[in-house]
C-alpha positions in Angstrom: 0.0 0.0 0.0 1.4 3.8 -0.8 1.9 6.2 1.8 -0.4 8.4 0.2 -3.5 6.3 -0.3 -6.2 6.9 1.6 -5.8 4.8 4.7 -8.0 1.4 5.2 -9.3 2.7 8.4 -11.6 5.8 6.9 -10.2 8.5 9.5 -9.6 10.6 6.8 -5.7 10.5 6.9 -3.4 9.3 4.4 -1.7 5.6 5.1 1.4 7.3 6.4 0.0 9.6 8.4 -2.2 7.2 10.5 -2.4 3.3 10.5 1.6 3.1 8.5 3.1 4.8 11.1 2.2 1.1 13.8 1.9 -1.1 11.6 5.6 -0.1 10.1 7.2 -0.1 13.8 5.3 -2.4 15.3 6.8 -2.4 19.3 8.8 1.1 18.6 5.4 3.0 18.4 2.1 2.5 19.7 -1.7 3.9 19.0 -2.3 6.3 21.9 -6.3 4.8 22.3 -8.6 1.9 22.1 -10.4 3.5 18.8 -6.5 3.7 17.4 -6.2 0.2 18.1 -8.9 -0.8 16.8 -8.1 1.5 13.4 -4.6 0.2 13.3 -6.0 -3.3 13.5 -8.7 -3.0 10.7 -5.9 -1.7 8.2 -3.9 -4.7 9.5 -6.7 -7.2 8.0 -7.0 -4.8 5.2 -3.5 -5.1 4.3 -2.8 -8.5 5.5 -0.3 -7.8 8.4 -0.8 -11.0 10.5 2.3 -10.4 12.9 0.6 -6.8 13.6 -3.0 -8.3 14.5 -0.5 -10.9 16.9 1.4 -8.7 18.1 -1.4 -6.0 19.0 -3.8 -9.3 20.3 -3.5 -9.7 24.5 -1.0 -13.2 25.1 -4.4 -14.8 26.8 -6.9 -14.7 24.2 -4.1 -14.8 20.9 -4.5 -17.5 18.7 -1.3 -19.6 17.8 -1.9 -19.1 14.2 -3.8 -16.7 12.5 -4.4 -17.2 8.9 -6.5 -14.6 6.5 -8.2 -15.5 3.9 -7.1 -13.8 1.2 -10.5 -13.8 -0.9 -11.8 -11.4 1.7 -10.8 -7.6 0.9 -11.5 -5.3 4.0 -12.9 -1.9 2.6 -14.5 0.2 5.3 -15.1 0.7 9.0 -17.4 2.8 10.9 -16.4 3.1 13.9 -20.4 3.5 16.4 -19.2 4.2 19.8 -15.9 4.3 22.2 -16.4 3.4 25.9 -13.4 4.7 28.3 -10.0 3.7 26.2 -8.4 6.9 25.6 -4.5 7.9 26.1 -4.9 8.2 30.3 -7.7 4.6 30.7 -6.4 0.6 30.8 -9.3 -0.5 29.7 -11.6 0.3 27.0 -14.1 -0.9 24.8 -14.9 0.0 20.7 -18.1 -0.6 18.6 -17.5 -1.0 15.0 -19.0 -1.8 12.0 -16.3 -3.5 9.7 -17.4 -3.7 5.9 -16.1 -6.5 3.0 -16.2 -7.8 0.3 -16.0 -11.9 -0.3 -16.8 -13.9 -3.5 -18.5 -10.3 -5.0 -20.6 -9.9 -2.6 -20.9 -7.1 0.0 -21.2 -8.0 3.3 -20.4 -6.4 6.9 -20.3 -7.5 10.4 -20.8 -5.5 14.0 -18.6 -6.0 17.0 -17.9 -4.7 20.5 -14.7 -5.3 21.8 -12.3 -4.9 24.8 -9.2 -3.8 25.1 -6.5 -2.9 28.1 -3.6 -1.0 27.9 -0.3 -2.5 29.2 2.3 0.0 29.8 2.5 2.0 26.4 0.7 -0.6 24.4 -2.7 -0.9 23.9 -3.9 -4.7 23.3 -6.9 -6.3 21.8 -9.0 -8.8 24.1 -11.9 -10.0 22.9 -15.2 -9.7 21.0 -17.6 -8.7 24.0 -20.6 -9.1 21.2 -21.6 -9.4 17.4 -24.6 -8.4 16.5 
C-alpha cells in the first residue's frame, strides 16, 4: 500500500500519516487509544499484516496461528461508539462496523470489543458481542 493512499481505516488521513506509522514499527510506536487500536487493526486485516494483529492481540486470548483468507478484501469501517479507552484509561471498549467484500458480494459484520492497555501498548482482548 502507498503512503499516500487513503488509509483502510476511513479516519480521513493518508496511510502514512495514520495506520503506517504502527503497523511499520510495530513495538517502537504505539496507537495512543482503544479507537486507534482498533483502526490500526482493521488496516492490518485490510492489508494482510498478520504479525501486527499478533502482536497488538493480549498473550491470553491470541491465537497460535492466525491465517487470512485472502479472498476477503476489508474496505470500510465505521467506527459506532468508544467506551473509556483513551491515552490516560487501561481498559476500553470500541463498537464498530467493519465492511467486506468476499466472493462479489458485500457483506459487513458489528462488534464490541475490549481492550487494556499494558504499559505503552494498547492490546486487543476479545469480542464482547456481534450483532
Amino acid at each position: 500500500m502507498n503512503l499516500e493512499d487513503r488509509c483502510p481505516c476511513q479516519s480521513g488521513d493518508t496511510f502514512g500519516d495514520c495506520c503506517a506509522k504502527f503497523l511499520n514499527a510495530v513495538g517502537t510506536s504505539f496507537p495512543p487509544t482503544a479507537q486507534a487500536l482498533m483502526r490500526s487493526r482493521f488496516t492490518a486485516f485490510a492489508t494482510g499484516n498478520v504479525d501486527y494483529l499478533l502482536v497488538t492481540w493480549h498473550p491470553a486470548y491470541r491465537p497460535a496461528v492466525l491465517e487470512l483468507d485472502p479472498g476477503q478484501q476489508w474496505y470500510r469501517l465505521d467506527i459506532l461508539d468508544t467506551c473509556a479507552g483513551g491515552p490516560l484509561d487501561t481498559e476500553g471498549e470500541v463498537s464498530f462496523r467493519a465492511h467486506y467484500r468476499y466472493r462479489n458480494l458485500r457483506e459487513s459484520f458489528s462488534e464490541t470489543s475490549s481492550f487494556v492497555r499494558t504499559g505503552r501498548q494498547w492490546l486487543y482482548v476479545q469480542a464482547l458481542s456481534l450483532a
